[in-house]
C-alpha positions in Angstrom: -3.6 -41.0 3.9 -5.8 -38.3 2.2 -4.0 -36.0 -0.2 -3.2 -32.5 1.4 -5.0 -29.7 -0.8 -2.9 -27.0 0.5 0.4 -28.4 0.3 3.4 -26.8 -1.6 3.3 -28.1 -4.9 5.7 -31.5 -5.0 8.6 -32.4 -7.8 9.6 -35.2 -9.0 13.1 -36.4 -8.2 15.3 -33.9 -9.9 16.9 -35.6 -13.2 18.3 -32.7 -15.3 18.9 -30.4 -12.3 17.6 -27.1 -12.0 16.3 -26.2 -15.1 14.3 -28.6 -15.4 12.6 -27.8 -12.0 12.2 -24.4 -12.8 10.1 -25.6 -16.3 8.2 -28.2 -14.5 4.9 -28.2 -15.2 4.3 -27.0 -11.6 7.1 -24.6 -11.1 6.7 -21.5 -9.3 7.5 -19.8 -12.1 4.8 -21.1 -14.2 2.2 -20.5 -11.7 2.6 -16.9 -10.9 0.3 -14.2 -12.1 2.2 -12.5 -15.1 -0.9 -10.2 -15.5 -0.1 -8.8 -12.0 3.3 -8.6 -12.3 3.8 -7.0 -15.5 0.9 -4.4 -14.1 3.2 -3.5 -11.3 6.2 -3.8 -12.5 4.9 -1.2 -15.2 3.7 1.0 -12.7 7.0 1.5 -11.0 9.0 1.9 -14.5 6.1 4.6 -15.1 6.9 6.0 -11.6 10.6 6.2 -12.0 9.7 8.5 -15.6 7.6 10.3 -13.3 9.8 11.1 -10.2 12.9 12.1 -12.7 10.9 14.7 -14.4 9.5 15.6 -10.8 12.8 15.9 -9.4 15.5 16.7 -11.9 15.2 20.5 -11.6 14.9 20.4 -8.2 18.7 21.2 -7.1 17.8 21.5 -3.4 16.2 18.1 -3.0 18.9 16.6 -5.6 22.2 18.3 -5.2 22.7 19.0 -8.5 22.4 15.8 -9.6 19.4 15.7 -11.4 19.5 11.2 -12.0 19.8 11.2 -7.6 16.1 10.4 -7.2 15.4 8.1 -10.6 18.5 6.0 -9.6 16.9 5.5 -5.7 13.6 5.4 -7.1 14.9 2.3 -9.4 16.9 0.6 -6.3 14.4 1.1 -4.0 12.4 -0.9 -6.9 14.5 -3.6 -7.0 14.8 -3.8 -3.5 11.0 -4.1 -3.3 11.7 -7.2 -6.2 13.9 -9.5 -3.8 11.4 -8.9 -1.1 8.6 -9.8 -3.1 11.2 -13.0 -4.0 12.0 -13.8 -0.6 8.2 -13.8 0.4 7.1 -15.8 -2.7 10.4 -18.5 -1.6 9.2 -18.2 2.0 5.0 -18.7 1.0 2.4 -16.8 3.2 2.0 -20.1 5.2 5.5 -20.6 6.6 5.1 -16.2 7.2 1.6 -17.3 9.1 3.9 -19.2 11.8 6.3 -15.9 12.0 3.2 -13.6 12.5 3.8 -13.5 16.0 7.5 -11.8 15.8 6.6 -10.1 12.7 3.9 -7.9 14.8 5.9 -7.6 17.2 8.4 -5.7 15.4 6.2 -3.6 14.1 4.8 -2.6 16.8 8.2 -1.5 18.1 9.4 -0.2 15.1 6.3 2.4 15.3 6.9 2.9 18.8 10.6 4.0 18.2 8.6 7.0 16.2 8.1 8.5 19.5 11.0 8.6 21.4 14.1 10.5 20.3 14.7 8.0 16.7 11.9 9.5 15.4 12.0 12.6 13.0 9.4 14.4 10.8 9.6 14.6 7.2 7.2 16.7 5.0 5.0 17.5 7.9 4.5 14.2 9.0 6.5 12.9 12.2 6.0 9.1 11.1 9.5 8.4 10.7 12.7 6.7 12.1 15.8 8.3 10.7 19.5 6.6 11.6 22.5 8.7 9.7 20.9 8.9 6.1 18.3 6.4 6.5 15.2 6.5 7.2 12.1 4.6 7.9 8.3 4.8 7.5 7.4 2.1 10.3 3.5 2.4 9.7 3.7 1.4 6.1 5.5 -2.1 7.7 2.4 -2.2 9.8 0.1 -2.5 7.1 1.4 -5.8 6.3 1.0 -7.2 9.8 -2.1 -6.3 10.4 -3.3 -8.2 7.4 -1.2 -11.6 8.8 -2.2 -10.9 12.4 -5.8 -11.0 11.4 -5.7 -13.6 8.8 -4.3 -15.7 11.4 -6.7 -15.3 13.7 -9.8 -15.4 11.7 -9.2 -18.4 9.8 -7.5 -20.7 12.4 -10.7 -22.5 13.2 -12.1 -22.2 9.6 -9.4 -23.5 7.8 -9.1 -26.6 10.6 -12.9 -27.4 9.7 -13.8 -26.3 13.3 -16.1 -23.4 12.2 -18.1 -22.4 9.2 -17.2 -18.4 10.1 -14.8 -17.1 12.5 -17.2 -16.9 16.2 -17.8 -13.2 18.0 -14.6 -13.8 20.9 -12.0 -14.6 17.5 -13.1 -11.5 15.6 -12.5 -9.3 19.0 -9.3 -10.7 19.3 -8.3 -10.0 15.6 -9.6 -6.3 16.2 -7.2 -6.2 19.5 -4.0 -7.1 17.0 -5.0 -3.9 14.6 -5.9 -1.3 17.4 -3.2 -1.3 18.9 -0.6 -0.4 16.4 -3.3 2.0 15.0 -3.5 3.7 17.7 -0.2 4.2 17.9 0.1 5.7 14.9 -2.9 7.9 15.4 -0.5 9.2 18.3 2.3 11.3 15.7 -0.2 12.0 14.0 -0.5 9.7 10.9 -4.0 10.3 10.2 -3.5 9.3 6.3 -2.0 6.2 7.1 -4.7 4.9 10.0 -7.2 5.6 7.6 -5.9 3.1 5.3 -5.7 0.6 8.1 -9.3 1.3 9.1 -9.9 0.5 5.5 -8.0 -3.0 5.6 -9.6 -3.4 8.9 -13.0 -3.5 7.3 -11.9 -5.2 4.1 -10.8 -8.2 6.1 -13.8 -8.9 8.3 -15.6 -8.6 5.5 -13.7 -11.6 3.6 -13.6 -13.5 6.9 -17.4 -14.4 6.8 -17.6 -12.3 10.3 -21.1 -11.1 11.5 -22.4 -8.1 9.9 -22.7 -6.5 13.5 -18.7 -6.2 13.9 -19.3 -4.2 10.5 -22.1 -2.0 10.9 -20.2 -1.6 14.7 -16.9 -0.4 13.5 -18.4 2.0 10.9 -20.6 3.4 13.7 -17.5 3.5 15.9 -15.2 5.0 13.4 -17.9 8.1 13.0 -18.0 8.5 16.7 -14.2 8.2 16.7 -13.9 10.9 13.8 -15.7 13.3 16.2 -14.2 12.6 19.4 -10.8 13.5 17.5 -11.5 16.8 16.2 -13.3 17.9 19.6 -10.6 16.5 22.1 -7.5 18.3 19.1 -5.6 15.1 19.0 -4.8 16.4 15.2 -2.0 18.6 14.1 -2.8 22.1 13.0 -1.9 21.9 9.4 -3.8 18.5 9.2 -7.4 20.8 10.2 -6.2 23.1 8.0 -5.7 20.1 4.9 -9.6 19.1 6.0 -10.9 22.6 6.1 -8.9 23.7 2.4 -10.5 20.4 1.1 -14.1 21.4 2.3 -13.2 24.7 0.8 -10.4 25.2 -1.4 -10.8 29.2 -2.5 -10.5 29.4 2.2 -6.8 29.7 1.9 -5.3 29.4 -1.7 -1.9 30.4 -1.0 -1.7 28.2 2.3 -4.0 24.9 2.9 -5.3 25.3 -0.2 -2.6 25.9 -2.3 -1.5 21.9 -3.0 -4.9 21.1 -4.6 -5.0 24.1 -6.7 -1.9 23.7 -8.0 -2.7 20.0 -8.8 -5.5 20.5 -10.7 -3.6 23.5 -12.8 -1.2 20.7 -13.7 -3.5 17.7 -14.1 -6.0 20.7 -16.2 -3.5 21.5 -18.4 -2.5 17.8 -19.8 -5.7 17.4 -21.7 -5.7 14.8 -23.5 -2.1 14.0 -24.8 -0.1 16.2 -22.2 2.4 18.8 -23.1 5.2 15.9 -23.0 7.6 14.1 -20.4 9.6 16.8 -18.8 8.2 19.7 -20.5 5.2 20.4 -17.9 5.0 23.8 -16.9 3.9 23.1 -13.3 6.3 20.3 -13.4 9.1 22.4 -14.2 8.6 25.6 -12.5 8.1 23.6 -9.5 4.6 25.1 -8.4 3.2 21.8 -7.2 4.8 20.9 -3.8 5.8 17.4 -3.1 5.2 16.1 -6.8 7.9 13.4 -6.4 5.9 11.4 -3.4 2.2 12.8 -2.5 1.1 14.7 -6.0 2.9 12.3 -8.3 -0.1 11.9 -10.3 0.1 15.6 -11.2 3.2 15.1 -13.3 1.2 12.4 -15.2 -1.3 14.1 -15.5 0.3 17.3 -17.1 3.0 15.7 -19.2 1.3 12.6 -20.0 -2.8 13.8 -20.9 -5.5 12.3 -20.2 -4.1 9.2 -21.7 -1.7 8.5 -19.5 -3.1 9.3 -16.6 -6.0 6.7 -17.8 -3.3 4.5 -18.3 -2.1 4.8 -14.8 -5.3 4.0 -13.1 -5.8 1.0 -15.7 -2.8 -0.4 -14.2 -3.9 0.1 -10.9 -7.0 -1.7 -11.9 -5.2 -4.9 -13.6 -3.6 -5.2 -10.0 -7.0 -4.9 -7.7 -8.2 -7.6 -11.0 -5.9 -10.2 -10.2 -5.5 -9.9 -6.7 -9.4 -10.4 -6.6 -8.9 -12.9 -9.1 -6.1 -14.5 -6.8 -8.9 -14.1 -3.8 -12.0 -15.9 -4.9 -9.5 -18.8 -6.3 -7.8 -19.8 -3.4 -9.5 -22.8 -1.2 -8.2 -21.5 2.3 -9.9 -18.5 4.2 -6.6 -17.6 5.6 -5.1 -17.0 1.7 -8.5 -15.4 0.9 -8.5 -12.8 3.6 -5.0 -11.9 3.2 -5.6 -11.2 -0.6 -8.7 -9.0 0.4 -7.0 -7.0 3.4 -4.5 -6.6 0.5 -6.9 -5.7 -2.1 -8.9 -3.1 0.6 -4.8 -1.1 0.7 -4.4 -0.9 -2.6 -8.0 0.5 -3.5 -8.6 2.8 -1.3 -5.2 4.7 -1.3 -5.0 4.7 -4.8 -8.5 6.3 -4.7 -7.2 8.6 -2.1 -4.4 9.7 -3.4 -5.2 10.6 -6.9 -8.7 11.5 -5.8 -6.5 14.8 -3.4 -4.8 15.6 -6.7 -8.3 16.1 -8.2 -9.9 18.0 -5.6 -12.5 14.8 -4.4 -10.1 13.7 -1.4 -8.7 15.5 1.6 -5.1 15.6 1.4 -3.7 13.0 3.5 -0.4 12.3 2.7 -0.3 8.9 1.2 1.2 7.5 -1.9 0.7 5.9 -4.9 1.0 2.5 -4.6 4.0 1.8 -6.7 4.9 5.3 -7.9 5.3 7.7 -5.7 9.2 7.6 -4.5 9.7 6.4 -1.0 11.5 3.2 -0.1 9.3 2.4 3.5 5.8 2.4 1.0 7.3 0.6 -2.4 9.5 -2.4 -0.1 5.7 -2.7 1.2 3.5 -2.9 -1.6 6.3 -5.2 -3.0 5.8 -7.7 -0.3 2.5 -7.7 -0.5 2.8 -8.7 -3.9 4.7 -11.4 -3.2 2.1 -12.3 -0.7 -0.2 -12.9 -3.3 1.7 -14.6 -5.7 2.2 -16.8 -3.1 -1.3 -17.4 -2.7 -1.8 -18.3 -5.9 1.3 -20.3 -6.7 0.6 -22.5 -3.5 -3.2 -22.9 -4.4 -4.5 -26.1 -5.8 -3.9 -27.0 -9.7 -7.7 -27.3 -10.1 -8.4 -24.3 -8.7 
C-alpha cells in the first residue's frame, strides 16, 4: 500500500514513555514554528505593557484597580494559548470534518447579536453579553469562513479529481461566507465584514480559482460599497468616521477628534518615546479607546519610533511564517487555510495602525494580538494553532 503523505506523523512503540515521545525526532514539539510563536507570543507580552499603561489611570473603566485590565489582558492570553493547544492536539484535518457544526454555530452565535442577547459596546452593537460576559461573535466567524471555504475548494483537488476548484465549487464556497457576512453587515459591523471580504479574496486567490470570480467580487464589492451608502444601511457615526477620515479638520472635536488625537500621541514619541507610562496623551487620557482600537498610539508615544517599528516587525515575522507555512504544505486545503489566515492578519493590522496614522478610516478593529479583548485574541490564537498545525502535520521533506 502506498505511503500516505498527509498522515499525522507516526511513533515508534513508546519505550521510555512520554518524554521520549515528546523529543522524538518527529514530535510535535520539534516541528512547530518557534519563529511564529515567539513573534506572537511577544506581541501579546508587548500588548499587555501596552494596555496597563493605557488603562491604569483610567479609574472608571478599572475601578480603582489600576492591574484589572493587565491581569485580563494576560488571562485572556493564556486562554488564547490552550486554544491554540487544543487546535494544534485536534490538527486542522480532524477540524475539516467539524466544519459543518463549527459554521453552524457561528452563524447562530452572530444571529443571537440581534435579538434581545445582543448589547453594544463602544459604538458597535456586535456583541452578546450574559451577566459579566460578553462575546464578539463575528471575530468566531472569521475562523469559519476560512474552514468553510477551505473545505470546499480543495475537496476535489486534494482527492486528485481536479487541477483547480471548477466555477459551481467556488459559488458554493462564496454561499458559506455571505451569509454570515451579511449578517454582520446587519448591526452594523462594517470593520469587521471588511476584513472578511479581505479573507474572502485572499482565499480564492490561493485556491487556484478563475480570475473571473476575482475581478467579479471586486467589481461587486464597489457596486456593494455604493448601494450601502445610498440605501443608509450604515450607522450615523460610522458616515461620520468615513467623512472625518476624508477630512479630518470637518469635525475635530467630534468625528475627527480620534485621529487627531492619535497622531498627537504617535507625533510626540519620536524616535525613543517619552517612556512606558509617562505619555502625556496616554496619561491625560486624550485618546479614546487606547486600550482596544488606538492601542498603537500608546506605542507609539511611550515607546518612539522604535518601538512602534518593533511592533509592525513582529507583525511581519508572523505574515513571514505563515506564508512560509503556506507555500510548504503539499495539500490545497492546508495552503488555503494558511492564506485566508494570512489575508486577516494583513489587512487588519494595516487597518488598524494605518486609522491611528490618519491613512485608514476608522473602523473599529484591533490589533491582532494587542489590543485587549478576549472575542479577537481567543481568535487570532486559534488561528495560530491552525497553522502550526499545518506545518507540524506536513511532510518531513517538505
Amino acid at each position: 500500500m502506498a505511503a500516505n503523505h498527509f498522515s499525522v506523523p507516526r511513533y515508534a512503540p513508546d519505550k521510555g514513555g512520554t518524554w521520549a515521545r515528546m523529543t522524538a525526532r518527529d514530535s510535535m514539539v520539534r516541528r512547530l514554528d518557534w519563529p511564529l510563536l515567539g513573534a506572537a507570543l511577544a506581541l501579546s507580552v508587548l500588548g499587555c505593557l501596552l494596555v496597563w499603561s493605557a488603562t491604569r489611570g483610567r479609574t472608571e473603566l478599572n475601578g480603582g484597580d489600576p492591574y484589572s485590565f493587565l491581569f485580563r489582558h494576560a488571562m485572556n492570553t493564556g486562554i488564547g494559548l490552550a486554544l491554540m493547544v487544543g487546535t494544534i492536539w485536534l490538527g486542522h484535518r480532524t477540524l475539516r470534518g467539524a466544519v459543518p457544526v463549527l459554521y453552524i454555530l457561528s452563524v447562530v452565535l452572530v444571529l443571537l447579536v440581534l435579538t434581545p442577547l445582543g448589547a453594544t459596546i463602544n459604538g458597535a452593537h456586535a456583541w452578546i453579553k450574559v451577566g459579566g460576559l460578553s462575546l464578539q461573535p463575528s471575530e468566531f466567524v472569521k475562523v469559519t469562513i476560512i474552514l468553510g471555504m477551505a473545505m470546499l475548494l480543495a475537496a476535489k483537488v486534494d482527492a486528485g479529481d481536479q487541477l483547480h476548484p471548477d466555477h459551481r465549487t467556488v459559488a458554493k464556497s462564496l454561499g458559506i461566507a455571505v451569509l454570515p457576512m451579511a449578517i454582520v453587515m446587519l448591526m452594523p459591523d462594517l470593520g469587521s465584514v471588511m476584513v472578511m471580504v479581505v479573507i474572502v479574496l485572499g482565499v480564492l486567490l490561493a485556491s487556484g480559482a478563475s480570475n473571473r470570480w476575482i475581478f467579479g467580487l471586486i467589481g461587486a464589492g464597489i457596486a456593494g460599497a455604493v448601494a450601502v451608502a445610498a440605501l443608509g444601511v450604515l450607522d450615523q457615526y460610522q458616515i461620520n468616521r468615513f467623512a472625518a477620515f476624508a477630512n479630518p479638520e470637518l469635525d475635530p472635536a467630534g468625528a475627527g477628534y480620534n485621529t487627531n488625537q492619535a497622531r498627537i500621541a504617535i507625533g510626540s514619541g519620536g524616535l525613543y518615546g517619552e517612556g512606558l507610562f509617562n505619555g502625556h496623551q496616554t496619561t491625560g487620557q486624550f485618546v479614546p479607546e487606547q486600550q482596544t482600537d488606538f492601542i498603537f498610539t500608546v506605542a507609539g508615544e511611550e515607546l518612539g519610533f522604535i518601538g512602534a517599528g518593533a511592533i509592525i516587525a513582529l507583525l511581519g515575522v508572523v505574515l513571514w511564517r505563515a506564508c512560509r507555512i503556506a507555500r510548504e504544505t503539499t495539500e490545497l486545503y492546508g495552503t488555503v487555510v494558511a492564506a485566508g489566515i494570512i489575508a486577516w492578519f494583513a489587512f487588519q493590522s494595516f487597518e488598524n495602525i494605518g486609522m491611528t496614522l490618519g491613512i485608514m478610516p476608522v473602523a473599529g478593529l484591533p490589533l491582532p494580538f494587542v489590543s485587549y479583548g478576549g472575542s479577537a485574541m481567543f481568535a487570532v490564537w486559534v488561528a495560530v494553532g491552525l497553522l502550526q498545525s499545518i506545518r507540524v502535520q506536513r511532510p518531513m521533506s517538505a
